[in-house]
C-alpha positions as CSV (number, residue, x, y, z in Angstrom):
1,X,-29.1,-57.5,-35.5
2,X,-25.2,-56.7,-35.7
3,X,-26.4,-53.6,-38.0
4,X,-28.4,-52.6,-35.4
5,X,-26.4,-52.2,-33.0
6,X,-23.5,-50.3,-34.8
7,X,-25.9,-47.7,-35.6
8,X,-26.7,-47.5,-31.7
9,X,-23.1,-47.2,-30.7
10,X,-22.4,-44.9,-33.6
11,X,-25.7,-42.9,-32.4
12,X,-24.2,-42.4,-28.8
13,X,-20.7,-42.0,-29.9
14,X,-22.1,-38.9,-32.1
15,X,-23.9,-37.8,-28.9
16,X,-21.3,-37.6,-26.4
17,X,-19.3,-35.3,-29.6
18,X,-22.1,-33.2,-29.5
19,X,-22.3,-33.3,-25.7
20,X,-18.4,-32.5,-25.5
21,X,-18.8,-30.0,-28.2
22,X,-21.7,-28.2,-26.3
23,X,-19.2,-28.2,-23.1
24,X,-16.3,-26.6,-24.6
25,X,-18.2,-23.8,-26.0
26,X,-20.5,-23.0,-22.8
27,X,-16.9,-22.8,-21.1
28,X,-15.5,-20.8,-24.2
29,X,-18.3,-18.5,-23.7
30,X,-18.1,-18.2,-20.1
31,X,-14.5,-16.6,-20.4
32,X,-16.0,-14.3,-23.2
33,X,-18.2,-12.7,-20.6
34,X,-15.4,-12.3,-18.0
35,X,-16.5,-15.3,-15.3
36,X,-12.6,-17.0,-15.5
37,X,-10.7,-15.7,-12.7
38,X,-8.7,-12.6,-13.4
39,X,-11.9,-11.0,-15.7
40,X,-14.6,-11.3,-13.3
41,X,-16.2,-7.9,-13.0
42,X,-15.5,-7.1,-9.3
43,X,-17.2,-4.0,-7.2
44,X,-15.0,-2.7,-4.4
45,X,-16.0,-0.2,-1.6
46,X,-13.4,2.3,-0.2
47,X,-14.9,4.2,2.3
48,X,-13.0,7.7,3.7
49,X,-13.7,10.5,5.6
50,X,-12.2,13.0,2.4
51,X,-13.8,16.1,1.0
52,X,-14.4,16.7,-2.4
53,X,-11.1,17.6,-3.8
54,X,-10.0,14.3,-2.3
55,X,-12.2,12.3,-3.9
56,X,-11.5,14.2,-7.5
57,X,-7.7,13.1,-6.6
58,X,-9.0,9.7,-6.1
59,X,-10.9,9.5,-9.0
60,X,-7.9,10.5,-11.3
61,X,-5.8,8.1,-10.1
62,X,-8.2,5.0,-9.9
63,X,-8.1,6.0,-13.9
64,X,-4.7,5.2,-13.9
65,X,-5.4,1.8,-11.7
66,X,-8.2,0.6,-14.0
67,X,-5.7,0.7,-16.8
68,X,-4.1,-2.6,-15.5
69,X,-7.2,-3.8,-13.7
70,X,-10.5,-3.0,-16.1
71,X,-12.0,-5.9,-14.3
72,X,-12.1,-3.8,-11.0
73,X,-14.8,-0.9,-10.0
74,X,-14.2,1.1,-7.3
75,X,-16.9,2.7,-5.5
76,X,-15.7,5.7,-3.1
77,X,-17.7,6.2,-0.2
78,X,-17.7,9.5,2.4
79,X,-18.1,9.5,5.6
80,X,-17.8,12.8,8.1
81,X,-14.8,12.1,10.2
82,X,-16.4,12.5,14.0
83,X,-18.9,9.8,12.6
84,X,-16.4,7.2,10.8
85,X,-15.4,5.6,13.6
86,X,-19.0,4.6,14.9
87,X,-20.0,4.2,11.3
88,X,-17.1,1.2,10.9
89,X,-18.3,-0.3,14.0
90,X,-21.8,-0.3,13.0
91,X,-21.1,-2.0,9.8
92,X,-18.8,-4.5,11.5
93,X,-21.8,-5.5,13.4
94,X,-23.8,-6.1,10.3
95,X,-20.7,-7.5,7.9
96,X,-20.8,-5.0,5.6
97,X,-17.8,-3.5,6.0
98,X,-16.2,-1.9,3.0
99,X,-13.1,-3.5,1.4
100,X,-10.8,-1.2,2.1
101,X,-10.8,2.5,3.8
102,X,-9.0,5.0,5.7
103,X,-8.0,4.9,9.4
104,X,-6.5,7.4,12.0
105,X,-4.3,7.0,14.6
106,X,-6.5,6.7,17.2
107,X,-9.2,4.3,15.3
108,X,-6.5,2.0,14.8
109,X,-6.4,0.2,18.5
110,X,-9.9,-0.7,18.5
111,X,-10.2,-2.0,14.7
112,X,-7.0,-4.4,15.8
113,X,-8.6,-5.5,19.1
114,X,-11.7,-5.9,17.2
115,X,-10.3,-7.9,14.9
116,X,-11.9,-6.4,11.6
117,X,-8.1,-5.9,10.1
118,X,-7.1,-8.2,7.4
119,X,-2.8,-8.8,7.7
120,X,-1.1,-7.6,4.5
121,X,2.5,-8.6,5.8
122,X,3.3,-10.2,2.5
123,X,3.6,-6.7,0.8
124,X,7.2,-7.0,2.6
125,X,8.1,-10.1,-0.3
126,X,7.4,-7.7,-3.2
127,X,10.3,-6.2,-4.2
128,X,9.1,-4.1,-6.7
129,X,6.6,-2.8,-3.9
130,X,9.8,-1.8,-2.1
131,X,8.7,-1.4,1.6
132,X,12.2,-0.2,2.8
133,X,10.8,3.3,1.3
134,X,8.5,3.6,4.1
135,X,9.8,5.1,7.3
136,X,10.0,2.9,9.9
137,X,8.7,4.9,12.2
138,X,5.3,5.2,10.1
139,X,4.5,1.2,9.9
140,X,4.7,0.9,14.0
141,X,1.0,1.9,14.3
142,X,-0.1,-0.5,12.1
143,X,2.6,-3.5,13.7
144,X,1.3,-5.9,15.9
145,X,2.6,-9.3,17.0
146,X,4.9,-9.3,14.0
147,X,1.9,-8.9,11.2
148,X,1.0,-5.5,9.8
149,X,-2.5,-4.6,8.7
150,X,-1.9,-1.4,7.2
151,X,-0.3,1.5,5.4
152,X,-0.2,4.6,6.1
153,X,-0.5,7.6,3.3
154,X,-0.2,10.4,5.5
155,X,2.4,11.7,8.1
156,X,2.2,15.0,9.0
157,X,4.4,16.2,11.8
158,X,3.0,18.9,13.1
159,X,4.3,22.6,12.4
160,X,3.9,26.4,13.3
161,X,2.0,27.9,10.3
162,X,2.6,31.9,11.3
163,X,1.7,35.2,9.6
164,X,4.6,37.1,9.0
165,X,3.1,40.3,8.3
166,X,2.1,40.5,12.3
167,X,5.5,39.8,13.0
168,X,7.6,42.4,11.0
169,X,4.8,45.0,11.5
170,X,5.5,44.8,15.4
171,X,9.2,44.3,15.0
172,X,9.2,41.1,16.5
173,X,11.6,38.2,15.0
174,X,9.9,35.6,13.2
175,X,10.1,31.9,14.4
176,X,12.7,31.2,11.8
177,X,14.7,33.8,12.9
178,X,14.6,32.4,16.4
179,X,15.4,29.3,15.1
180,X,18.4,30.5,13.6
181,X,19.4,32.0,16.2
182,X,18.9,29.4,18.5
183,X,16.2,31.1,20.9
184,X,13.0,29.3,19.8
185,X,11.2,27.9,23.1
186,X,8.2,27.9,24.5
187,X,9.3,30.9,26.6
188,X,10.2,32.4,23.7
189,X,6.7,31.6,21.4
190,X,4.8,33.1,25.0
191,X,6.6,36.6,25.1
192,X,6.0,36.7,20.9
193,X,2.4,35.8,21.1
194,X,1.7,38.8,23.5
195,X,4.1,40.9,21.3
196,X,2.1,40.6,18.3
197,X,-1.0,41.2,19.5
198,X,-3.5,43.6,19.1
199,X,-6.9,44.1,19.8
200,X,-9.1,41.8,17.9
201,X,-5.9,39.9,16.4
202,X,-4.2,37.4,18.6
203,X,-0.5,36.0,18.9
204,X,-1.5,32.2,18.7
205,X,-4.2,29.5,18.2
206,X,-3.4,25.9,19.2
207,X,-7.2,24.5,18.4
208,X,-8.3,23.6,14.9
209,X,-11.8,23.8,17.0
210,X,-12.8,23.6,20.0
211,X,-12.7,20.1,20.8
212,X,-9.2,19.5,19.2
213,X,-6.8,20.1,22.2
214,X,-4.2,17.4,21.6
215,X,-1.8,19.9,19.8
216,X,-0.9,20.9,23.6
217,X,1.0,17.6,24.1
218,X,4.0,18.8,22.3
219,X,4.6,20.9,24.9
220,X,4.0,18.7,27.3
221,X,6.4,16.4,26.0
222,X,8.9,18.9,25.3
223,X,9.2,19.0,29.2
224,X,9.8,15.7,29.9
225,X,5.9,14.5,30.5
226,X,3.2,12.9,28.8
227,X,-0.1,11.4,28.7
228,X,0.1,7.9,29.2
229,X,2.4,5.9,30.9
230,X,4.4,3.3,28.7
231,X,1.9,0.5,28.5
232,X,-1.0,3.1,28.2
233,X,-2.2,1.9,32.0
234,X,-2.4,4.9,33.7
235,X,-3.3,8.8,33.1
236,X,-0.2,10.6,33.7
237,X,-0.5,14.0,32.5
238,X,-1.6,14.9,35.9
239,X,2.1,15.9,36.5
240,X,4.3,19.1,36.9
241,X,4.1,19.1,33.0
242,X,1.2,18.7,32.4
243,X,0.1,21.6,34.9
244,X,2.6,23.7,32.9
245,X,0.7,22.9,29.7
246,X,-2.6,24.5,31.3
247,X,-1.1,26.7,32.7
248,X,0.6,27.8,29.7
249,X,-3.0,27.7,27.6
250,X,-4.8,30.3,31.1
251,X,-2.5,32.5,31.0
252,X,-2.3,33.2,26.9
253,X,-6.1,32.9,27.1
254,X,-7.1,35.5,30.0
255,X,-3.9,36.8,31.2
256,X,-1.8,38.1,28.2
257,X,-5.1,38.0,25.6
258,X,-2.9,36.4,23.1
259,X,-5.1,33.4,22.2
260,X,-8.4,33.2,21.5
261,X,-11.6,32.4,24.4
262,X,-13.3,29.3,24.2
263,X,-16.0,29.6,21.5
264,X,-14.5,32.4,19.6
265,X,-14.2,31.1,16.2
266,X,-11.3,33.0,14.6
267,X,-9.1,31.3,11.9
268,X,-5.6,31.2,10.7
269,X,-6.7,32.2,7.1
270,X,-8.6,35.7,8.4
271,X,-5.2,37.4,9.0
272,X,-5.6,37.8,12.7
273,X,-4.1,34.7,14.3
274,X,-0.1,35.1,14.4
275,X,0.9,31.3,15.3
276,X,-1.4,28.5,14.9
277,X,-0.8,25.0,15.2
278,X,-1.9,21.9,12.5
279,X,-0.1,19.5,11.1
280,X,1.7,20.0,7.5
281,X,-1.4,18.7,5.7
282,X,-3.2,22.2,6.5
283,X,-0.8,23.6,3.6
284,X,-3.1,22.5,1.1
285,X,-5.5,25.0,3.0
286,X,-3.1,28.0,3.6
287,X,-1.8,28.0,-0.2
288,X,-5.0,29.5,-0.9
289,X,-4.3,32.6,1.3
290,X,-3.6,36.1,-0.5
291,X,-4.0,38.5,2.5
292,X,-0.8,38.1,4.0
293,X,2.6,36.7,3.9
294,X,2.8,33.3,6.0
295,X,5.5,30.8,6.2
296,X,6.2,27.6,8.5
297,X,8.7,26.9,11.4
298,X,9.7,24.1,13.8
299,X,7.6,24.3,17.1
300,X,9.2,25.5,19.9
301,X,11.6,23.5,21.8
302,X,11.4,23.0,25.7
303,X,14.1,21.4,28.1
304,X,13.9,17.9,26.7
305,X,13.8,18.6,23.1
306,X,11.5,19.6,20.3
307,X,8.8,17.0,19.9
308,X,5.5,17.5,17.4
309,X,2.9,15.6,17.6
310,X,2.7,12.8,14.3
311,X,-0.8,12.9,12.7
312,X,-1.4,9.9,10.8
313,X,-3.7,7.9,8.3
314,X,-3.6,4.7,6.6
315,X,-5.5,2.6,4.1
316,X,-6.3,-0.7,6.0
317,X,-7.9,-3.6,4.5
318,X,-11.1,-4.6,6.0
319,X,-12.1,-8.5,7.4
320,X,-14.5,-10.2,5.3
321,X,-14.2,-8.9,2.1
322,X,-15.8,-11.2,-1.0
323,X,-12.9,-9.9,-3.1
324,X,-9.6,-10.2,-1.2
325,X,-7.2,-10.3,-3.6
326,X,-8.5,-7.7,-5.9
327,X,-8.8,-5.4,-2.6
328,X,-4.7,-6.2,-2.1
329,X,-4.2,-5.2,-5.5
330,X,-6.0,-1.5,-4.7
331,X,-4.3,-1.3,-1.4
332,X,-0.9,-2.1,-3.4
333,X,-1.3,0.5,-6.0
334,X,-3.0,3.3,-3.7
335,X,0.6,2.8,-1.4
336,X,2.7,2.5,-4.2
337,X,5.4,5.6,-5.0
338,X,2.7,6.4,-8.1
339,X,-0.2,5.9,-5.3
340,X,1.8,8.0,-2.5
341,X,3.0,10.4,-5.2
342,X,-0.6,11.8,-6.5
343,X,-2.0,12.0,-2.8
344,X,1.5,14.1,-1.6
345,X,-0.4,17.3,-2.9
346,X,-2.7,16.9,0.3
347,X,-1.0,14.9,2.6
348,X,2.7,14.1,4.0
349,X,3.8,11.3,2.0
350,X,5.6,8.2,4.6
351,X,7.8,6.8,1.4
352,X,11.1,9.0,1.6
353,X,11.5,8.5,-2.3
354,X,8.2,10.4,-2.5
355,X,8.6,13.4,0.9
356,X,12.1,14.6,-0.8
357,X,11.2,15.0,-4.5
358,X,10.1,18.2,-6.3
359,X,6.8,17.4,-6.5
360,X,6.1,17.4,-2.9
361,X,8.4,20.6,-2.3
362,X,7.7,22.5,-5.1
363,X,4.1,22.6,-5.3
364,X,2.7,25.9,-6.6
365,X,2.1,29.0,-3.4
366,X,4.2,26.4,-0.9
367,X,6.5,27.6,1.5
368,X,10.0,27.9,1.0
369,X,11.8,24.3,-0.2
370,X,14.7,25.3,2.9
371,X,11.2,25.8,5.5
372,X,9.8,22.5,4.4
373,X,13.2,21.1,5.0
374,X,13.5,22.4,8.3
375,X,10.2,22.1,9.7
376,X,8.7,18.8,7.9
377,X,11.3,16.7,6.9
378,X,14.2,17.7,9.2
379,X,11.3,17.1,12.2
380,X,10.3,13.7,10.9
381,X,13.3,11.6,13.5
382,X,11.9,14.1,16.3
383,X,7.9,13.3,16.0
384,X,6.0,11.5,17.7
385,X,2.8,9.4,17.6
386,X,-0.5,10.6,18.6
387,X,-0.8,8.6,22.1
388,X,-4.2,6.6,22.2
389,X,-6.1,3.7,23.1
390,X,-8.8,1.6,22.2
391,X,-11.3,3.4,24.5
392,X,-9.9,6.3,23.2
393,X,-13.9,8.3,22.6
394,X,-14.2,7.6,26.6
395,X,-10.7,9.4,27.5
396,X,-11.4,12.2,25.0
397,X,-14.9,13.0,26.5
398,X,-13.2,13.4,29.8
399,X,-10.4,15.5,28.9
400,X,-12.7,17.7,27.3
401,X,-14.6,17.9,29.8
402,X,-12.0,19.3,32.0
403,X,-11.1,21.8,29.4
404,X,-14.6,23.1,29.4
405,X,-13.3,23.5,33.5
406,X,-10.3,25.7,31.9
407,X,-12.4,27.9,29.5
408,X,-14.9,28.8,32.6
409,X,-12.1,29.3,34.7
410,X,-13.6,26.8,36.9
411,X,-10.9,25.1,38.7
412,X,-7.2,25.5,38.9
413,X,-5.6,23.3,36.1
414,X,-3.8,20.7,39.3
415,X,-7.8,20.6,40.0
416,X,-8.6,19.6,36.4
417,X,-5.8,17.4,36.3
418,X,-6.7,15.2,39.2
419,X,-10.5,15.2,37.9
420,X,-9.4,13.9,34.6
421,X,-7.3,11.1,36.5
422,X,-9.6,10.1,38.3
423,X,-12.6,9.7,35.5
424,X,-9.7,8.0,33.0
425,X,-7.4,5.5,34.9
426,X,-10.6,3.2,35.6
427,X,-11.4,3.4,32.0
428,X,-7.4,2.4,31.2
429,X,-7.3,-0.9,33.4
């Protein structure tokens, strides 16, 4: 009987080995096939509104990010930029938002009152990250309540792109040499826009197309005016300066000829617009331009000071993601002075390390080094933020609306003014 039960015990002793045994290599094998944490395969989505050569930049440099991350796949997704805005909200509504993509100033507002923005406030304890490389002044978007929840990777002041063929061929000084002499204001840009041109060819352009008009507010603010009040509550470019603006914009459009009618579809890179206005990412576009000499300036200062609009994207990272951490690590690296340094051949880079080194200046058929100096990084302190607001499609809609008023020569621009007032400040309350 006492035999018999030592070969029971020793039986389940030799089974819970085995058992044991069994364990350890099921777990052995489960960090074989990448299932322990830091070797899962991950998939991450990041969704932008980038053309083709964007996405080859993107693709190279996620190379270099899968080097210390081959757990990590990154799927880019594009998106046409008038449709990225609805598409977020659509996929907010379904939670499937991607982990991480690209917003614009005036997307930002309503993704933070929506609540779809993760807070990546502890980038600011890495100090290999090295936050204090950003400019300020390009993190306030993203601030809110003393979190942040997002970078950005492109600041582009805006500048005067100008043809300097039109100008020396009709003797006129260029803007640099107005500059330099100190006679570069908007009085000044008028009387050369008329000077230089021609039939067919016209002195400036401030639309990229038709619907983009908010290039205009630099001179508005250059004259002491503005949009919005402070706390974005009212319309409040139905003012003296604002009237100016329009008034500017009629009387280049039908009075002098020197800009192009609503509808004609004439572009800086065909040699027959003298001054047009984008903001310093449209470089990448104008390098490519053989025609003609061109160069870039400062815009035109008014009585309160020189003041160009600040374009600006960021990455954000978006709610809900099933892979948050490996998301931060993207979001790190695509910000990082490598990240910020491969995208600087498309867009204005916000680290200073990265916006005063050779390879942002000296990229092949760029202006002048002493140009960018002047006009992009010199006007950095002076820019200012796209003004928007969460409702911002609504206020758009009707300022258009009262620029389709302008182009017809509808109504005087006080007129348009008070009709855009009146259709916006309900939407602003």
């Amino acid at each position: 009987m006492k035999s018999f039960r030592k070969i029971k015990v020793m039986f389940l002793i030799l089974l819970l080995i085995a058992f044991s045994s069994a364990c350890s290599n099921s777990d052995q094998t489960g960090a074989d096939d990448g299932s322990k944490k830091g070797t899962e395969k991950v998939e991450l989505t990041f969704m932008t509104w980038g053309n083709e050569a964007h996405q080859e930049m993107y693709n190279k440099l996620l190379e270099k990010f899968y080097e210390t991350h081959p757990n990590i796949k990154v799927n880019l997704e594009s998106v046409p930029f008038p449709d990225y805005q609805q598409k977020i909200t659509v996929l907010a509504a379904g939670r499937e938002l991607p982990d991480i993509g690209w917003a614009a100033e005036r997307m930002v507002p309503q993704f933070m009152d929506n609540g779809i923005l993760e807070d990546v406030s502890s980038f600011k304890e890495d100090e290999e990250y090295n936050m204090n490389d950003f400019f300020p002044s390009t993190l306030e978007l993203f601030e809110k309540d003393g979190k942040l929840y997002g970078l950005p990777f492109s600041t582009p002041p805006m500048v005067l792109f100008y043809n300097e063929d039109l100008f020396v061929n009709a003797g006129e000084k260029t803007p640099n040499e107005h500059i330099e002499a100190g006679t570069w204001t908007w009085e000044q840009f008028e009387k050369s826009a008329k000077a230089i041109s021609s039939s067919g060819t016209y002195g400036a352009n401030f639309f990229r197309d038709w619907n983009t008009w908010i290039a205009l507010l630099s001179h508005t603010w250059s004259n002491g005016g503005s949009l919005f009040n402070e706390d974005t509550t009212k319309f409040t470019w139905n003012s003296p300066e604002g009237a100016e603006t329009l008034s500017m914009l009629d009387r280049m459009m039908f009075e002098d000829k020197s800009h192009p009618k609503a509808g004609e579809q004439v572009s800086f890179e065909s040699g027959k617009i003298g001054m047009f206005f984008d903001v310093y990412s449209y470089v990448s576009r104008a390098r490519e331009v053989k025609d003609f000499k061109w160069d870039i300036a400062p815009l035109p200062e008014g009585p309160e000071g020189r003041f160009p609009m600040l374009g600006q994207a960021g990455y954000t990272m978006f709610a809900g993601s099933k892979h948050p951490e490996e998301a931060k690590e993207l979001l790190k690296f695509l910000t990082s002075q490598e990240g910020i340094t491969a995208s600087s051949t498309f867009f204005v880079p916000p680290r200073e390390s990265v916006l005063s080194s050779d390879e942002f200046v000296n990229q092949p058929n760029n202006p002048p080094a002493e140009h960018i100096q002047r006009a992009v990084i010199d006007e950095m302190d002076n820019a200012r933020l796209q003004e928007g607001h969460m409702e911002w499609q609504k206020i758009d809609n009707a300022i258009q609306f009262g620029f389709d008023e302008l182009f017809g020569q509808l109504k005087k621009p006080e007129e348009i003014l008070k009709g855009m007032e009146e259709k916006i400040d309900p939407i602003l309350k």
